[in-house]
C-alpha positions in Angstrom: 105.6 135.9 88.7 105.6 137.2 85.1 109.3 138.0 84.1 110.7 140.3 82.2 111.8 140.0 77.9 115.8 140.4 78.7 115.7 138.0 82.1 117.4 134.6 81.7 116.9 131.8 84.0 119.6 131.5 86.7 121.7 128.3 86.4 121.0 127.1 90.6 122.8 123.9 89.8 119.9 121.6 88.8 116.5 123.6 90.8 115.3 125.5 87.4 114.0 128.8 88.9 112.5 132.3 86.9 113.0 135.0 88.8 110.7 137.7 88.2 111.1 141.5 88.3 109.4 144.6 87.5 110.6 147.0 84.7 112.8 148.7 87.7 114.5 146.0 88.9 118.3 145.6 87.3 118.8 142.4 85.2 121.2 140.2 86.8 125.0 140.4 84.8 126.8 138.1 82.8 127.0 134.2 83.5 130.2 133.5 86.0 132.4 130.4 85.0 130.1 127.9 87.1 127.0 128.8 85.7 125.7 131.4 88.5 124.6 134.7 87.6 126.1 137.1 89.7 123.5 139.8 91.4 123.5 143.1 90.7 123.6 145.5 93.7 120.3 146.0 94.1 119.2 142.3 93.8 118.2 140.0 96.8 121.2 137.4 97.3 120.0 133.8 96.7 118.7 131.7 99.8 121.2 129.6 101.7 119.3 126.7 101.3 119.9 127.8 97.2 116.0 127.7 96.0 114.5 130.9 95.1 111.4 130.2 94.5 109.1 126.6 94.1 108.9 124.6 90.8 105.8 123.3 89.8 105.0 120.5 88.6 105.3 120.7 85.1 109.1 121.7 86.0 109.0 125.1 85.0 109.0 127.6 87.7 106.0 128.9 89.7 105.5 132.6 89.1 104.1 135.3 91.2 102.7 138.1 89.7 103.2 141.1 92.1 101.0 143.9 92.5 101.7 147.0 90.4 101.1 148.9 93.9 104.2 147.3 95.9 107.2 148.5 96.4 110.2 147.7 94.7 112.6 145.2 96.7 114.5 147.3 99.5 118.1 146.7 99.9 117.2 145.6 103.6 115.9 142.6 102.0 119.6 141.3 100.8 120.3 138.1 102.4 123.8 136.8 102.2 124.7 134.2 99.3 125.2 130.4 100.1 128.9 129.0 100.6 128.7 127.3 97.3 128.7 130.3 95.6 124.4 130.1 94.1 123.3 133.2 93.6 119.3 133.9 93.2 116.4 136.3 94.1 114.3 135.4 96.6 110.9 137.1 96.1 108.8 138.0 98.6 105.8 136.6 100.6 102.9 138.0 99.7 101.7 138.2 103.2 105.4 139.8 104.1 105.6 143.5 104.3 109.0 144.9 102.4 111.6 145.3 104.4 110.6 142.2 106.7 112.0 138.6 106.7 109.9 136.1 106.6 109.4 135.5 110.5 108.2 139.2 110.1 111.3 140.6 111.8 113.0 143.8 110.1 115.8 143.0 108.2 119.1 144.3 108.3 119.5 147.0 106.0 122.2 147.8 103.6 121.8 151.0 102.8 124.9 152.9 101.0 128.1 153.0 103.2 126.6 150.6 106.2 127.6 146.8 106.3 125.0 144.6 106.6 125.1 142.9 110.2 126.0 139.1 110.2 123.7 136.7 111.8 123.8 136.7 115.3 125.0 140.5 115.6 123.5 143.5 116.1 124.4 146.9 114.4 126.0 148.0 117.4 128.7 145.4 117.2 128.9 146.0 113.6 129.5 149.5 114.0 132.1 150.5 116.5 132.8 153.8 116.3 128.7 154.5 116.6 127.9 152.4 119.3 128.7 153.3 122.4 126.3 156.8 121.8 123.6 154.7 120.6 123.8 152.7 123.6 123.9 155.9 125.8 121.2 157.2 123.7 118.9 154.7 123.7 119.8 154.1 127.9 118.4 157.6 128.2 115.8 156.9 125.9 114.5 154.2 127.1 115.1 155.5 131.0 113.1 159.1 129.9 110.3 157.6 127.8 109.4 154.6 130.1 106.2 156.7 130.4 105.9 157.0 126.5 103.2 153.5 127.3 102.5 151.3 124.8 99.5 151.9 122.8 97.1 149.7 125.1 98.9 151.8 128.0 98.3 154.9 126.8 94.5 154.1 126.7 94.6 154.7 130.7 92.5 156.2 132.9 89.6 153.4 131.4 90.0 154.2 128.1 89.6 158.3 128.3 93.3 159.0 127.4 92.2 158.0 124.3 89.0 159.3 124.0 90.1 162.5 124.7 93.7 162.8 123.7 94.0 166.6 123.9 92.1 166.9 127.2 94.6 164.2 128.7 97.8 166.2 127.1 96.5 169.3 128.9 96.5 167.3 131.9 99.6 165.5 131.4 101.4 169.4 131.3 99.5 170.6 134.0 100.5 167.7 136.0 104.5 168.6 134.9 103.6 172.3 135.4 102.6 171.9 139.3 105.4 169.4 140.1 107.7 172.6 139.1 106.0 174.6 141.4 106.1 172.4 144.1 109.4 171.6 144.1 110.3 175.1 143.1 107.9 176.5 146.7 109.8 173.4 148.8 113.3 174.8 148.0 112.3 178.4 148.2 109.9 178.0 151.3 111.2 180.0 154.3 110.8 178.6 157.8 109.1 181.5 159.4 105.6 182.9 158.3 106.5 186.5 158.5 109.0 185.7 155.9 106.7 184.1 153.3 106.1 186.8 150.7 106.4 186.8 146.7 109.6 187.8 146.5 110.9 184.8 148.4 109.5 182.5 145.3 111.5 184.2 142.9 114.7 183.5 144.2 117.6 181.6 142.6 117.9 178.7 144.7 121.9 176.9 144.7 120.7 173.6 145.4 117.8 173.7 143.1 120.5 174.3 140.0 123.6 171.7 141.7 120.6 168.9 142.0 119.5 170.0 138.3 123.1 169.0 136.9 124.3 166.3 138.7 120.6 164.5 138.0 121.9 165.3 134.4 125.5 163.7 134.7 124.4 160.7 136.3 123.5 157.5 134.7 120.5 156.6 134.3 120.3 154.0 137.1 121.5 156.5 140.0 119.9 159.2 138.4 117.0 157.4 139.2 118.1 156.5 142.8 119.4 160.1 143.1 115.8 161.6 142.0 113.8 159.9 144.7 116.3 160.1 147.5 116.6 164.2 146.5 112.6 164.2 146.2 112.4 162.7 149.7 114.8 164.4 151.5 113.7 167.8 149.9 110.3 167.0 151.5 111.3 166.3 155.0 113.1 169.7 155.1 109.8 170.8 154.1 107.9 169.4 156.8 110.8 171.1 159.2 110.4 174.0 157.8 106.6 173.9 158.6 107.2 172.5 162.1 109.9 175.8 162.4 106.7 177.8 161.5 104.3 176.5 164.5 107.7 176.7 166.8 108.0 180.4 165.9 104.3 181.1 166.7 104.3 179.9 170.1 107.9 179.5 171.1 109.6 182.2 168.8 112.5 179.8 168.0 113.1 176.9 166.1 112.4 173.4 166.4 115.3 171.6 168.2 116.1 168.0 166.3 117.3 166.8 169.7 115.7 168.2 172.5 112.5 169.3 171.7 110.2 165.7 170.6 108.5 165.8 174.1 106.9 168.5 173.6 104.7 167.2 171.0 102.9 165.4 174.1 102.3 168.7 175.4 100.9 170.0 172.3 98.3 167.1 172.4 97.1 167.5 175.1 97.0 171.5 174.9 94.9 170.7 172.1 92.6 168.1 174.1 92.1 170.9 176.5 91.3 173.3 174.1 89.4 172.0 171.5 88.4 168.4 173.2 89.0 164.7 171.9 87.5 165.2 169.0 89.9 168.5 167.9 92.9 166.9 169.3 92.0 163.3 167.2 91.4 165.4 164.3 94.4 167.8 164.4 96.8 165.2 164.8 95.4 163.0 161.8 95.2 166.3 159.4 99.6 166.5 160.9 100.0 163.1 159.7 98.2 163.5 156.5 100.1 166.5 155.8 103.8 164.7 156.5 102.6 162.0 154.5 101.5 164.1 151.2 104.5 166.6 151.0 106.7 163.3 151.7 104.9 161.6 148.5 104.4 164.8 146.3 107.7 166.2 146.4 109.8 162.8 145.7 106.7 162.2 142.4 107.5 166.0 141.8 111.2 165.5 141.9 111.0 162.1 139.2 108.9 163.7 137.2 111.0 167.0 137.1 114.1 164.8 136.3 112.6 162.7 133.5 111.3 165.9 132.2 115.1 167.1 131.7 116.2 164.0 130.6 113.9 164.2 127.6 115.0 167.6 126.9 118.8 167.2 127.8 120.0 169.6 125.2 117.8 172.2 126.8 117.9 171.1 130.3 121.7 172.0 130.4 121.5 175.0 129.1 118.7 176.3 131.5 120.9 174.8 134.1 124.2 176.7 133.0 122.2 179.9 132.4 120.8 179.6 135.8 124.2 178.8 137.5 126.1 181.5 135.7 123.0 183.7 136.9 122.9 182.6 140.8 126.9 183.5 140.5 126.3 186.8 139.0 123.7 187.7 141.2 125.2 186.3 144.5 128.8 188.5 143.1 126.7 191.5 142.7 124.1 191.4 145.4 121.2 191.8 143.6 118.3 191.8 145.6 114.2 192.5 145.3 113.3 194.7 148.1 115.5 193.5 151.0 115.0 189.9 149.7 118.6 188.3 147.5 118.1 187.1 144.3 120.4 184.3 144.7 119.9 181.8 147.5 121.5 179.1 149.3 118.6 179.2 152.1 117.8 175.3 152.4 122.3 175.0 152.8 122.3 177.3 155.6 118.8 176.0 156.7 120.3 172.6 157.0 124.0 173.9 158.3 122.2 175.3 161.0 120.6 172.7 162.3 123.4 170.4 162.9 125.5 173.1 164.6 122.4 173.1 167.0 122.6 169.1 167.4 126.7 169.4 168.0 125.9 172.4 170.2 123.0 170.5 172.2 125.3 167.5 172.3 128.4 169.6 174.2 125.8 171.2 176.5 125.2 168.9 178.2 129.0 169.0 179.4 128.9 172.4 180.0 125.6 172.6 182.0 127.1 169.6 184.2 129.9 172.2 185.2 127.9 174.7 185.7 125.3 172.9 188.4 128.6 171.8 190.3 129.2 175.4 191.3 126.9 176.4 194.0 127.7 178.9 196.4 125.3 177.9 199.3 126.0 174.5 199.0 128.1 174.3 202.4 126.3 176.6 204.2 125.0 175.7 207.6 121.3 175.3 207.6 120.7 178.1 210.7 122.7 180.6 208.3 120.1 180.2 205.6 117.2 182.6 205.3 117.6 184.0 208.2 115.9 187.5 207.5 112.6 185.5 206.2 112.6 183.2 209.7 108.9 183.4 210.9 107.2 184.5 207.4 105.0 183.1 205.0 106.6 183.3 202.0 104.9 182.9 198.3 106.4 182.7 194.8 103.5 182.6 192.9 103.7 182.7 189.0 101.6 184.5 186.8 101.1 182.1 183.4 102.6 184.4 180.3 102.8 187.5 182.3 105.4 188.9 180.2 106.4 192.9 180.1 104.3 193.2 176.0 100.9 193.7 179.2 102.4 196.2 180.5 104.7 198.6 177.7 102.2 197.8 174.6 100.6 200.5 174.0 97.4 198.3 172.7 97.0 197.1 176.6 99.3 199.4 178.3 96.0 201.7 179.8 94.0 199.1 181.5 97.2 196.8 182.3 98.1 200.5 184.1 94.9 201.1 186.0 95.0 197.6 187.7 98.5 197.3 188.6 97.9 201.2 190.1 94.9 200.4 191.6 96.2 197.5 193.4 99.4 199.1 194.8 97.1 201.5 196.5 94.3 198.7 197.6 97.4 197.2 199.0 99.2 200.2 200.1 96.1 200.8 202.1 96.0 197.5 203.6 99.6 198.3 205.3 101.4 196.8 202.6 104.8 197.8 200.4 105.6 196.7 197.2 108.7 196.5 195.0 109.1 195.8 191.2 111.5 195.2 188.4 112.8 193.0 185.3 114.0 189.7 184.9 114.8 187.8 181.5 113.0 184.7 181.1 115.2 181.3 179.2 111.7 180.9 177.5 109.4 182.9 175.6 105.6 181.8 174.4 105.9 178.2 176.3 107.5 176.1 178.5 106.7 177.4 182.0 108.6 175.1 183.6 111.6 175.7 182.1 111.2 179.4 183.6 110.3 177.6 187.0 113.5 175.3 187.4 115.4 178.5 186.3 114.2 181.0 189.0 114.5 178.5 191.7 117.6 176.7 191.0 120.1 179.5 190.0 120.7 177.5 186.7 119.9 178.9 182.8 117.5 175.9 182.2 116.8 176.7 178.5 116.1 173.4 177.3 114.7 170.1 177.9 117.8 168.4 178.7 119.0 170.8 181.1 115.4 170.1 182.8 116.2 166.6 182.7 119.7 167.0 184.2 118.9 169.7 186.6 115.7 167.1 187.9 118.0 164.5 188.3 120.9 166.1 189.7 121.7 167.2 193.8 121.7 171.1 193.0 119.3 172.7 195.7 116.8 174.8 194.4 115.7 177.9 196.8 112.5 175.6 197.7 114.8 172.8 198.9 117.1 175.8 201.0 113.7 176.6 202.6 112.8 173.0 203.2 117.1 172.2 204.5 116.3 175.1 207.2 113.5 172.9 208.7 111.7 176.3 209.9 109.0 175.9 207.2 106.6 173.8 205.9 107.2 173.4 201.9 104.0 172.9 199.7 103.0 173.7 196.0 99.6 175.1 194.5 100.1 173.7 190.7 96.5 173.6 189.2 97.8 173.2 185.9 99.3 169.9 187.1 96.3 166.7 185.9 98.8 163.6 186.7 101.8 162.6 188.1 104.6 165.0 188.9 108.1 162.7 189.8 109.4 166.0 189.4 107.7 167.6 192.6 110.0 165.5 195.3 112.8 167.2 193.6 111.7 171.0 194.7 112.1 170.1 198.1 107.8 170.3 198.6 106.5 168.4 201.6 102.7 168.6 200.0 101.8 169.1 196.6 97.7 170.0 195.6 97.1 169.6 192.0 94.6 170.3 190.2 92.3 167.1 191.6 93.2 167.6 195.2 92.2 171.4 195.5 88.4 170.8 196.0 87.4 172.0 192.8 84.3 171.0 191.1 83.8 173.4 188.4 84.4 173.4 184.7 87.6 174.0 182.8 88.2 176.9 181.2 89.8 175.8 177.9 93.2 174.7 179.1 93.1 176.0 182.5 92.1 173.4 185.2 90.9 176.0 188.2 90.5 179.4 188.0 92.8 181.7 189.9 90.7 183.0 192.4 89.9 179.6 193.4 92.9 178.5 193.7 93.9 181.3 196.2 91.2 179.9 198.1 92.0 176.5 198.5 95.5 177.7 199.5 93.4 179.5 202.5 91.2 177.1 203.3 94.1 173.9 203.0 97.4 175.8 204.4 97.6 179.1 205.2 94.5 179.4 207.3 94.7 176.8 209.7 95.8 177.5 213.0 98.5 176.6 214.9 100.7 176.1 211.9 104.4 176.4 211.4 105.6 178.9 208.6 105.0 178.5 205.0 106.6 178.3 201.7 104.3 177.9 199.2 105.0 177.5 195.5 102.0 178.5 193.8 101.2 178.6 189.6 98.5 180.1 188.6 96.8 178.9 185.0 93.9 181.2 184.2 96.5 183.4 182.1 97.8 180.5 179.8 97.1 180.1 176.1 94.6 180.5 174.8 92.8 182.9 177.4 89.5 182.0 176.1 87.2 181.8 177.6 88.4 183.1 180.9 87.0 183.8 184.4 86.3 187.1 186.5 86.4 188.0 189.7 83.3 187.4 192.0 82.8 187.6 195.8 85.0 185.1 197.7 82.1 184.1 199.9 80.4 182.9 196.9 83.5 180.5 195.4 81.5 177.4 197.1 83.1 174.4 195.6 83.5 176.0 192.0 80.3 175.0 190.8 79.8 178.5 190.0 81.7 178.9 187.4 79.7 176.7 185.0 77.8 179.8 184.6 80.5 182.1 184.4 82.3 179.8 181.3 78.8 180.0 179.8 79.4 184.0 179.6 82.6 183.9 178.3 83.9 184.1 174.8 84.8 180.8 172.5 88.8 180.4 171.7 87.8 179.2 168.1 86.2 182.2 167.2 89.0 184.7 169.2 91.6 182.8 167.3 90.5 184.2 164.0 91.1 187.7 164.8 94.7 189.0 166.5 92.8 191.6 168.3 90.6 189.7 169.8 93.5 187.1 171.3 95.6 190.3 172.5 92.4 191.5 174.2 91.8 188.3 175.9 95.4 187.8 176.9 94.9 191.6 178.5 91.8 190.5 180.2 93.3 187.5 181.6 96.5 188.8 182.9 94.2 191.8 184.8 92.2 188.9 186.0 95.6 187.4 187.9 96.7 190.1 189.3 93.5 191.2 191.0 93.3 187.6 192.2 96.4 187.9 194.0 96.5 191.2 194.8 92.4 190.7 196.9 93.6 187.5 198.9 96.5 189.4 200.0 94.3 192.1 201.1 91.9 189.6 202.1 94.0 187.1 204.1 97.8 188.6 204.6 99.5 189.8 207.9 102.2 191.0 209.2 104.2 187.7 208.3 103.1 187.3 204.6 105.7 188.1 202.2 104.4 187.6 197.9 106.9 187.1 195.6 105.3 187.3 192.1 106.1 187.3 188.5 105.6 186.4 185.3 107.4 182.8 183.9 107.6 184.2 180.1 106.0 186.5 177.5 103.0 185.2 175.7 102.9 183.8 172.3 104.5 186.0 168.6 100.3 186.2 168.1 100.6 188.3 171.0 103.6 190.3 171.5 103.0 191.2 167.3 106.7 189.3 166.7 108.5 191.1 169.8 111.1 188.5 170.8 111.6 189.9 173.9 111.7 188.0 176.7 111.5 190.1 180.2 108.8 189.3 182.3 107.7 191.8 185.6 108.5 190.3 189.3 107.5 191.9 193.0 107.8 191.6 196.4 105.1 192.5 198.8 105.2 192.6 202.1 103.8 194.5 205.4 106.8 194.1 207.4 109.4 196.8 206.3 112.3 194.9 207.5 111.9 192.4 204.6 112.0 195.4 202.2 114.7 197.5 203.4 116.7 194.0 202.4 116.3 194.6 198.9 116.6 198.8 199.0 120.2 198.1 197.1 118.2 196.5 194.7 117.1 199.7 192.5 113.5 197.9 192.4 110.5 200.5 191.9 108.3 201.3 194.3 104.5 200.0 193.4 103.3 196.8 191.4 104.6 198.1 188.1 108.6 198.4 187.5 109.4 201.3 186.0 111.2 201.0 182.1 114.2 201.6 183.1 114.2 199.2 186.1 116.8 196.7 186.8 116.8 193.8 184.4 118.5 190.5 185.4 118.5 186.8 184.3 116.4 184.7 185.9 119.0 182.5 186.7 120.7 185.0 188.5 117.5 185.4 191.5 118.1 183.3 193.5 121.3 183.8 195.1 120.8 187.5 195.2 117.5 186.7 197.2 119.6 184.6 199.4 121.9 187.1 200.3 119.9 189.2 200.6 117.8 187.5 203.7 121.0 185.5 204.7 123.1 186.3 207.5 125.0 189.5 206.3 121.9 190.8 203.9 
């Protein structure tokens, strides 16, 4: 390198060296006492080793020229001087870029009022009083832009991030842009569908904003612990919520976290029956699918929300304060849209509500358990029981979802009307009486045999661990009081049974005829096994008409009124039942459920059809086959589904008694029932629960 007119060789005790500079760079001071020239501030300190550059061999030194284009030395090329004191420039590499060390590493820089780091440290040690935020700065850095790829990285997708870099940006957002909205629909979501409506998604929610700051307090390894266990959790509330939905529909309450996981057997194979294998397979692997994606999307949604804010803390913080300060002034003032509040704590009461119902479900067990020790027949002597019913034949028959929406909706009320009139008078003219009124079903939509265990044991079975306890327990049920007697023959009609029934020998029945034991050789009618008219018939033809008989006390459940009513039966001449085999033709004629199901209307008008289709079964046989010593007792076991009743909780179903002989209904004239097959509005209205000891006083002894 060319030097400059004023530069004198440095002295570097016995190495002769030239240091070279361009017209900018400072000329190094006056010569120190032994013989090094000190270096001006702006100069590169000599190298340890005390060369600055290589002599050549004619002794002088070895010059570089440097190009005109480079870059004057930067102060973050000063190395340190040697011990001995040597002071010298070292020039750099042509191959080096300024600012680098040789090993191509940046140096440390020394710009004006930073030390330069000694070897071995880092600027963070060097600088105490700015470290510890640089550490925290770059933590969150490095945590929030572990996505920012390296270049290769950010080639993904095979190479079209980079071919299309604005494309990929736009998806990039998009991507950021739905995970808000998912996560902002999971917190909002309500858990019934006649609650989902816009103004429900532009609530406030409280734990959206306390999950917003704490993710923004935490360190960055929680915070990323705290983002997927909050993304996870946040979905399976979700997938309650949606299980609340279906549990509405059908059972117009919520899902039960204890109590309720049996019933997803039902479901399947209510939709086996319904829709065959193939709907069933398929709708149970679209419910799987389902639980798995909101499980994955939401926790995704929720990391990529937080790493998001953690980019942006400054303005993350301040959307959150605004937000909070906002849910507090709302909630304070109540400000609402419509009837719907602006500020929400739905998911906290969502949640707070579900574990009351475990601790609740957890102590009634205790509670039913004192309540099934009560019973006020239990001692009774088994020739005081029943004694007004000694010598009858004596049906409760069920009517599936026979709930009072047939009979006061105005939608069915007319034809529901005409049948139930026009059997009271078929009947009346036959020589028979008839009584109605109300009683409150435990169940509405579902769960027949929650209603049946109710009716006939006394007990408020609302649940399926009272069903459990009450089927394992001693408490007599009125079918077991018959059966104690010994002055009847106990047997049950359940068509809707297709397997084994454990539960059967705990009714007290002596026979039971399911739905492969009734003769039937016809086809299934969606989910009902035999028609209702059949059934009737087999009753006839395997009990009540053979001759020389004792009494009866049947229990019989008729199906062809159960979800989902399509397609359904009809009445044709009992002569012609056969062994079912008609009916193939008759399903042919009727409607198909998946095309009902997409119209409200047409369900309700189904449902009407099929309940008018119950009744008349009943109501013919009685006309057909009854005598002096048949006594019907028939109701409904709960109202149909929400599709149904158009979101009428209610839960009252109708019940009757008929009978010839008008000793068995003078028993009941304290009753207040009305006269006739339809109880008037005002009617009495009890619990089910509470039937069957007034029914046993009422034929006992002093009834």
């Amino acid at each position: 390198m060319e030097s400059d007119s004023d530069a004198a060789p440095a002295d570097t005790g016995g190495d002769t060296v030239t240091t070279g500079a361009d017209s900018d760079t400072a000329a190094p001071g006056p010569d120190r006492h032994d013989g090094t020239t000190e270096p001006d501030s702006g100069t590169a300190a000599a190298d340890p080793g005390g060369h600055a550059g290589t002599a050549s061999p004619d002794g002088s030194a070895d010059a570089k020229e440097s190009d005109s284009n480079t870059a004057p030395a930067n102060a973050d090329d000063t190395v340190a001087a040697d011990s001995d004191g040597g002071a010298g420039t070292k020039e750099p590499d042509s191959d080096t870029p300024p600012g680098t060390t040789d090993d191509g590493t940046a140096a440390p820089r020394a710009d004006s009022g930073t030390p330069t780091a000694e070897p071995g440290r880092d600027a963070a040690t060097t600088h105490p009083d700015h470290a510890p935020a640089a550490r925290e700065e770059g933590a969150d850095a490095q945590e929030a832009d572990a996505g920012e790829e390296p270049d290769a990285a950010k080639s993904g997708w095979f190479g079209w991030r980079r071919r299309h870099p604005r494309a990929a940006r736009g998806v990039s957002a998009g991507t950021t842009v739905l995970a808000g909205l998912l996560v902002v629909f999971a917190l909002l979501l309500p858990n019934r569908i006649e609650r989902i409506e816009f103004a429900s998604f532009v609530r406030i929610p409280a734990e959206g904003v306390l999950l917003a700051g704490l993710l923004l307090a935490l360190p960055p390894r929680p915070r990323r612990i705290m983002a997927v266990v909050a993304g996870v959790f946040l979905g399976l509330v979700t997938v309650l919520k949606f299980i609340d939905m279906g549990f509405y529909q059908v059972l117009a309450r919520p899902f039960d976290l204890v109590l309720d996981w049996i019933l997803i057997e039902h479901a399947t194979d209510f939709l086996r029956e319904t829709f065959g294998r193939a709907g069933q397979v398929l709708a149970v692997i679209g419910v799987i699918v389902l639980l798995v994606a909101v499980l994955v999307l939401t926790t995704l949604a929720v990391v990529r929300l937080t790493n998001l804010m953690v980019r942006h803390r400054p303005v993350a913080a301040r959307t959150t304060l605004i937000l909070g300060t906002a849910w507090i002034t709302c909630m304070t003032l109540g400000v609402q849209i419509g009837t719907v509040p602006i500020a929400t704590k739905g998911n906290a009461e969502f949640l707070g509500n579900r574990v009351e119902q475990v601790r609740a479900g957890l102590k009634d067990a205790r509670v039913f358990e004192k309540q099934a020790a009560v019973d006020a027949f239990a001692k009774t002597p088994p020739d005081q029981l029943l004694t007004g019913l000694r010598g009858k034949d004596v049906l409760f028959t069920f009517i599936e979802s026979y709930g009072r929406v047939a009979i006061d909706d105005p939608a069915m009320a007319e034809q529901t009307d005409a049948v139930l009139k026009e059997g009271t008078s078929s009947l009346k003219a036959a020589g028979f009486e008839s009584r109605s009124g109300w009683l409150q079903s435990p169940v509405t939509g579902a769960g027949s045999w929650l209603a049946h265990s109710t009716f006939l044991s006394g007990l408020w079975i609302k649940n399926q661990q009272r069903y459990r306890s009450l089927t394992t327990s001693d408490r007599m049920t009125l079918t077991n009081y018959f059966r104690k007697t010994g002055a009847w023959r106990t047997v049950g009609i359940v068509p809707g049974v297709r397997r084994a029934w454990p539960e059967g020998k705990y009714f007290g029945l002596d026979h039971i005829y399911d739905s492969e034991h009734l003769g039937y050789h016809g086809p299934y009618f969606s989910w009902t096994p035999v028609p209702d008219q059949f059934s009737m018939e087999a009753f006839q033809r395997l009990e009540h008409g053979k001759k020389d008989r004792e009494p009866i006390m049947a229990e019989i459940i008729l199906a062809s009124s159960h979800n989902p009513w399509s397609p359904i039966a009809r009445m044709i001449d009992w002569e012609d039942l056969g062994d079912g085999s008609v009916f193939h033709r008759i399903k042919k004629e009727g409607t198909n459920p998946t095309e009902v199901w997409k119209d409200p209307e047409k369900v309700r008008t189904e449902y009407r059809r099929a309940i008018e289709y119950s009744i008349r079964s009943l109501t013919e046989w009685v006309e057909r086959y009854g005598d002096e010593d048949t006594v019907l007792v028939f109701l409904g076991d709960h109202q149909p589904v929400p599709t149904v009743t158009a979101g009428d909780t209610g839960k009252d179903v109708p019940i009757t008694i008929v009978a010839r002989d008008k000793k068995v209904l003078d028993r009941v004239a304290d009753w207040g029932w009305t006269d006739g097959l339809k109880p008037a509005p005002d009617a009495p209205r009890w619990g089910m629960d509470k039937f069957r000891d007034r029914f046993m006083t009422a034929y006992g002894p002093k009834g």
